[in-house]
C-alpha positions as CSV (number, residue, x, y, z in Angstrom):
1,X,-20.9,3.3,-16.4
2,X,-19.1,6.2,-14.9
3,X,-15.5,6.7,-16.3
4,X,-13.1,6.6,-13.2
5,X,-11.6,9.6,-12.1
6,X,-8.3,10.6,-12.9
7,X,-5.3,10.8,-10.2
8,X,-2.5,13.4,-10.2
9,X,-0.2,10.5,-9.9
10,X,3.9,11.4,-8.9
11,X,6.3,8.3,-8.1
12,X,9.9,9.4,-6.9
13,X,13.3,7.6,-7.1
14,X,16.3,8.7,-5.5
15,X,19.9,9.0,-7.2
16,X,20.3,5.4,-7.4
17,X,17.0,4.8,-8.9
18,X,15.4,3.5,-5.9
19,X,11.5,4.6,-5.0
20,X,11.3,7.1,-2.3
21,X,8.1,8.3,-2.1
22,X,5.3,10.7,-4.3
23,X,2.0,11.0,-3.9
24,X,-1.4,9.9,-5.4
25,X,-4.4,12.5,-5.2
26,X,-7.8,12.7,-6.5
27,X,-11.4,14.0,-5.0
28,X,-11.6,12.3,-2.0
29,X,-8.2,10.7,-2.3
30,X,-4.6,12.0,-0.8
31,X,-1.6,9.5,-0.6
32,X,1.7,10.3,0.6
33,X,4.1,7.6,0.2
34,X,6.7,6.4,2.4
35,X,9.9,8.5,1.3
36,X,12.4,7.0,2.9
37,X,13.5,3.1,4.6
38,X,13.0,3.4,8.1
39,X,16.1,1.7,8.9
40,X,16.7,-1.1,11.4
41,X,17.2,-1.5,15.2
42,X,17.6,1.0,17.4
43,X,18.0,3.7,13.8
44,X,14.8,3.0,13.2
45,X,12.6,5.8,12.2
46,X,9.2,6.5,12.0
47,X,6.7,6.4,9.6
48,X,5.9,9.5,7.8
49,X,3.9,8.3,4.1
50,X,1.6,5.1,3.3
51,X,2.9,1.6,1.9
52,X,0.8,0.2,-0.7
53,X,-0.4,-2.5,2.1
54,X,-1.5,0.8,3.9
55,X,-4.1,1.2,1.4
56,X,-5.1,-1.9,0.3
57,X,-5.7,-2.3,3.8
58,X,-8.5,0.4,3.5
59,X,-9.7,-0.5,0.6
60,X,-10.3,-4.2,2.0
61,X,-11.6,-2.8,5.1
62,X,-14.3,-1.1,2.9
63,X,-15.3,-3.5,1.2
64,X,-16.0,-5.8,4.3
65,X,-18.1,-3.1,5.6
66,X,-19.8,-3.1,2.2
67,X,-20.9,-6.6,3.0
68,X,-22.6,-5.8,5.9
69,X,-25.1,-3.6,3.6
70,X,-27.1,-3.6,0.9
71,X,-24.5,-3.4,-1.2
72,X,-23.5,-7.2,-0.1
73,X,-22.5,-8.9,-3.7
74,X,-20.5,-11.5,-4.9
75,X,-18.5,-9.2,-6.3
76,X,-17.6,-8.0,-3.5
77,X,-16.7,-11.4,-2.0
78,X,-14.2,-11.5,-5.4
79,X,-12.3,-8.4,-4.8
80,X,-12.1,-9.2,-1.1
81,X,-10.7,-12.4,-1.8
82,X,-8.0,-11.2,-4.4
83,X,-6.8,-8.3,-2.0
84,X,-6.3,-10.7,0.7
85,X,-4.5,-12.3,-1.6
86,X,-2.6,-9.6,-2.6
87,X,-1.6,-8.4,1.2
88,X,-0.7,-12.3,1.7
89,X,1.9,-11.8,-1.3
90,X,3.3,-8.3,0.1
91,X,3.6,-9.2,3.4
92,X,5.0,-12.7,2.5
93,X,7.8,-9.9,0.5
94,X,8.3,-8.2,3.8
95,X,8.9,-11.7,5.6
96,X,11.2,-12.5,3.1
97,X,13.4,-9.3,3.3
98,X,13.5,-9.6,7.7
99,X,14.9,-12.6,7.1
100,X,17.8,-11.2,4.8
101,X,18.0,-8.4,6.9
102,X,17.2,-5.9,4.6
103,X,13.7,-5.0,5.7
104,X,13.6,-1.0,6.8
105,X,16.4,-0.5,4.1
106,X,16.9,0.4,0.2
107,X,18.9,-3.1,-0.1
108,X,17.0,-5.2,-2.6
């Protein structure tokens, strides 16, 4: 089995310890993470780096095409499963912060 390859891997917090952003690059792989909250409302800003539901949104997206091929597995069907799971978690996480109006902010 081939060993994985390794990532130049950099997470950033700002003064107060919160995560702003890094990056995560390898061959064939270049993530810029979100830096900053967006803010709210009419502040809002846009989007300059990935969320992690930014990739795993890929990652599931290839492996559903993967299914369409001949390199269908169960496996596949596994992994696909869990990362739907996954996104269902985060994105229940981002429901939960709109509703304490905190979304698009650094407020925990």
């Amino acid at each position: 089995m081939p060993e994985p390859q390794k990532l130049e891997i950099q997470n950033e917090v700002d003064e107060n310890g919160v995560p702003t952003g890094g990056f995560a690059r390898g061959i064939g792989v270049s993530i810029t993470w979100q830096g900053a909250p967006l803010g709210r409302g009419g502040d809002r800003r846009k989007q300059t780096g990935a969320y992690v539901e930014d990739v795993l949104e890929a990652c599931l997206g290839r492996l559903k095409y993967y299914q369409g091929t001949k390199f269908s597995c169960p496996e596949n069907v596994l992994a696909i499963s869990d990362l739907e799971g996954t996104l269902k978690w985060l994105h229940r996480r981002t429901e939960d912060r709109e509703k304490r109006l905190v979304d698009g902010t650094s407020g925990i």
